[in-house]
N, C-alpha and C positions, 0 to 999 in steps of 0.2 A: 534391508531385511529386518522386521521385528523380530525381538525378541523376549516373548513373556516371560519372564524370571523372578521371583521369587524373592526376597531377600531373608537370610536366614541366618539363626545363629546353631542350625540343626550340624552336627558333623559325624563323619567317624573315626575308629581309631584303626588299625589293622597293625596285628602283632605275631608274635614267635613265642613258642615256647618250648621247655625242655630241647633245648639245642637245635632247635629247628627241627622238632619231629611233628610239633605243630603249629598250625598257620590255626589263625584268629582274627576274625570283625568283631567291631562292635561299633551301633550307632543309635544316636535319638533322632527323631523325625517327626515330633510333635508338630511342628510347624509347619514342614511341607504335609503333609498329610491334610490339617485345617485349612492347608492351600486348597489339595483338593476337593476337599468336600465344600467349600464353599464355591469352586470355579461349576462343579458337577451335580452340585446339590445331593448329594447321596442323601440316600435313609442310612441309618445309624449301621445294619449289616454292612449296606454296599460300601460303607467309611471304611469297615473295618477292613473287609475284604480288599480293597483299595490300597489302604496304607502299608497292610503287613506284605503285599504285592512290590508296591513300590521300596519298601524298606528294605526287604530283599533285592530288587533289584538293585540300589545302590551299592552293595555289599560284593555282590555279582560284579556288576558293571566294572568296578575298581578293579578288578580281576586283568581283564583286559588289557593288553599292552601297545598295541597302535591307538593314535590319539584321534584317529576316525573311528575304530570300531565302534559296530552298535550291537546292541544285546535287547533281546525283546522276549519278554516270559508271557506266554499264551496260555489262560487254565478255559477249557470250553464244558460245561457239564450240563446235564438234562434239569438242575432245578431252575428254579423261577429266575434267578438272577443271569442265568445265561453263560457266564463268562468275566473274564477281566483281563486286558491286555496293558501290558506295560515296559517301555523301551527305557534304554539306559546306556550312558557310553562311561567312559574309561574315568571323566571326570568325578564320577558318583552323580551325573545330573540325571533326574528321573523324571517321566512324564507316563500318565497314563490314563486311561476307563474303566470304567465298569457297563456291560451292555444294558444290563437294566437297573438304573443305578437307585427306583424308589423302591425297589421290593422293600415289602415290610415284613417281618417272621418274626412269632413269639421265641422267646429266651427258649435256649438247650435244655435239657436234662441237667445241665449241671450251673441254670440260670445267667448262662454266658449267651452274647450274640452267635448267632445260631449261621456261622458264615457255612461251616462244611452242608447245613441243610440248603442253602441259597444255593450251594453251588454244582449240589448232587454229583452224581455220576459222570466222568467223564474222561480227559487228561491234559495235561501241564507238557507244553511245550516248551523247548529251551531255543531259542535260535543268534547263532553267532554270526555277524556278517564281521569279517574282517579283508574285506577288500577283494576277495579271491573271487573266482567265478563263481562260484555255489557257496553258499551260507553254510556254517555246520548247523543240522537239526538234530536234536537230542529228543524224544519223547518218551512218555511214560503214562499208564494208568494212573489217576488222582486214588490215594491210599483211604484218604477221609475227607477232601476237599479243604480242610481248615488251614491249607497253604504251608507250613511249616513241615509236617509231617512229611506233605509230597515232595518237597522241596530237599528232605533228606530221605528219601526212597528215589527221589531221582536222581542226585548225587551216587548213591549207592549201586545203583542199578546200572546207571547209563554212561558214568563217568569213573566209575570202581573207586572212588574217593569215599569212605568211609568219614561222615558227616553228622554232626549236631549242629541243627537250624531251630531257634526260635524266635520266633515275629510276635510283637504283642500290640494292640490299641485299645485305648480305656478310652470312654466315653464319661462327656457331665453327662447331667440331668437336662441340661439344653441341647443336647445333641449337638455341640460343638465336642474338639478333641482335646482333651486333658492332655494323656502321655498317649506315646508313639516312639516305637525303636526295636530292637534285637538282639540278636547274635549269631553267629557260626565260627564254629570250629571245624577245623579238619583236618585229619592226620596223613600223613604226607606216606608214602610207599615203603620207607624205612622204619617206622616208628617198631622202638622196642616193644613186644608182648607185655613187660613191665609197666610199662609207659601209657599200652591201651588199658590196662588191668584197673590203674588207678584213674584214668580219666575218667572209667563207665561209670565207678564207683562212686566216684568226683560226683560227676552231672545227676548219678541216680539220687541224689539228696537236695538237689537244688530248688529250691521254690521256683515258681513261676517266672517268667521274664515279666508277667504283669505284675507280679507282686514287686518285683526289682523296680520296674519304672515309677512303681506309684509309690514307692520312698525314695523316688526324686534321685535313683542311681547317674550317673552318667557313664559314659562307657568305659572310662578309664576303670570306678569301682565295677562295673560289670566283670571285665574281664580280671581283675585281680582276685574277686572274690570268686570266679572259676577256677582259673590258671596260675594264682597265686605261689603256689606249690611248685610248680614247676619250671618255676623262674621265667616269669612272662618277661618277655621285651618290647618294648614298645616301638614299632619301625616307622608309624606315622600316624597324621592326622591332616584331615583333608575334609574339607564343609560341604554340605551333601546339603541340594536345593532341587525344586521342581521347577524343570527350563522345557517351555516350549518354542522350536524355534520355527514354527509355523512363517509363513508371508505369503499376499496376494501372488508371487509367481507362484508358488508351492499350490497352492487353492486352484489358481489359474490353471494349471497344468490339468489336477486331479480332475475338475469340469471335463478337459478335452478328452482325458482319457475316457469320457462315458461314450463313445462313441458320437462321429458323424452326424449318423442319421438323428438322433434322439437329441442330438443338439439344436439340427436343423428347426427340429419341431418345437422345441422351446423359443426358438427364437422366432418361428413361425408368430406364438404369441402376443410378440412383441413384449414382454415385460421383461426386467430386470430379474435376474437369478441371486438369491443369496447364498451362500454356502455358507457352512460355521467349521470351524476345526474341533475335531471329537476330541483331540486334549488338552484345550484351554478354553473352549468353548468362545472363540471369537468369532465374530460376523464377518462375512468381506462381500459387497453387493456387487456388480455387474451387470453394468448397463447392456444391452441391447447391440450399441455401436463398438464396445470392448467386445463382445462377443464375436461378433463378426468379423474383428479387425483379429482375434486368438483366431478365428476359423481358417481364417484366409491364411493368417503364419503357420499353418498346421499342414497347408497344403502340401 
């Protein structure tokens, strides 16, 4: 089996604070993110969109407690961009798309990439496969598309975890990624009124997550200069990379599944099929006589 991976020095931290009334991520992801944009060729929106997806999903993913589960966050909306789909399991390994990954769009109102216009109207899926017969799905209405936002109306709404999520990606002037990274908070079923009182009040003063990344915070000062107050603990740290773990059987398979018939006919024409994997963007060709040697084992 191949395995496209990443190598990274990207990671995150995940903590506790105030006696465990609140749980904490925090991660940078400059790297995999310039993974992706370079494997997908994004335009500068679709990067962003992309990154701050995957960045959460890593955050997420950590979540998880079987060392199979998979976690896969779907946002599907009416603008130009389509969509972004991205899978994550328990390791923090991330992989993902964007459906239309060159829309181009001028700067926001507020001179920022302009993701929540790409991604218009639509909603954010949560889906948990952890082994059972049915997957848990979570869905929600997208609040403003800009992923963060939703990310905590969906927490809030579908999961009653009261949550602060922020995703951030800067871009150079070459449309390569500068910084990339996060955060979440969440307060846990117990938390004292005192306790939310001063958090809201905390977070309501805080600069941007972009402004944090682009003086070079790492997560460690991230979360202390939130949760400092509150006697942050730090419980781990764990390297977060973009792992595709694609292979020719995997490819192999997804071919047979397009039906019999419509195979038949491909191979009618005699020529080799290529397929590519939509998240690493690899080729795998297939001869003619592989084709009909998959048709026949399918019988």
């Amino acid at each position: 089996m191949s395995d496209n991976m990443q190598k990274t020095e990207d990671y995150m931290i995940r903590a506790t604070a105030a006696g465990s009334q609140i749980r904490a991520f925090a991660v940078t992801t400059r790297e995999l993110t310039e993974y992706a944009r370079t494997v997908h060729n994004t335009s500068p929106v679709a990067t962003a969109a992309l990154g701050r997806l995957l960045t959460a999903g890593a955050m997420m993913g950590s979540m998880m407690k079987g060392e199979d589960d998979l976690l896969t966050l779907r946002i599907n909306g009416n603008g130009p961009m389509r969509g972004v789909l991205v899978t994550a399991n328990a390791q923090a390994q991330v992989k993902g798309y964007v459906y239309e990954p060159q829309v181009m769009l001028p700067a926001n109102a507020l001179g920022k990439l302009d993701v929540g216009g790409a991604i218009g109207k639509g909603t954010l899926s949560v889906i948990r496969d952890m082994g059972l017969k049915e997957p848990y799905v979570g869905q929600t209405a997208l609040v403003s598309g800009e992923i963060a936002e939703d990310l905590t109306y969906y927490f809030a709404a579908s999961e009653q975890v009261p949550s602060s999520v922020a995703l951030g990606v800067l871009m150079n002037r070459d449309n390569t990624v500068r910084r990339a990274g996060g955060f979440m908070i969440q307060l846990m079923p117990f938390t004292e009124d005192a306790v939310i009182d001063a958090l809201e009040k905390k977070l309501s003063g805080i600069r941007s997550i972009t402004a944090m990344l682009d003086k070079e915070m790492t997560p460690e000062e991230i979360l202390e200069e939130l949760l400092g107050e509150f006697g942050l603990e730090i419980t781990d740290k764990m390297p977060v990379s973009y792992r595709c773990d694609c292979s020719r059987e995997r490819v192999a398979r997804a071919i047979l599944s397009i039906g019999r018939r419509d195979l038949e006919e491909m191979l009618a024409e005699g020529k080799p099929i290529e397929a590519g994997c939509q998240f690493c963007s690899k080729k795998y060709k297939f001869e003619t006589e592989e084709l009909k040697s998959l048709l026949s084992q399918s019988l």
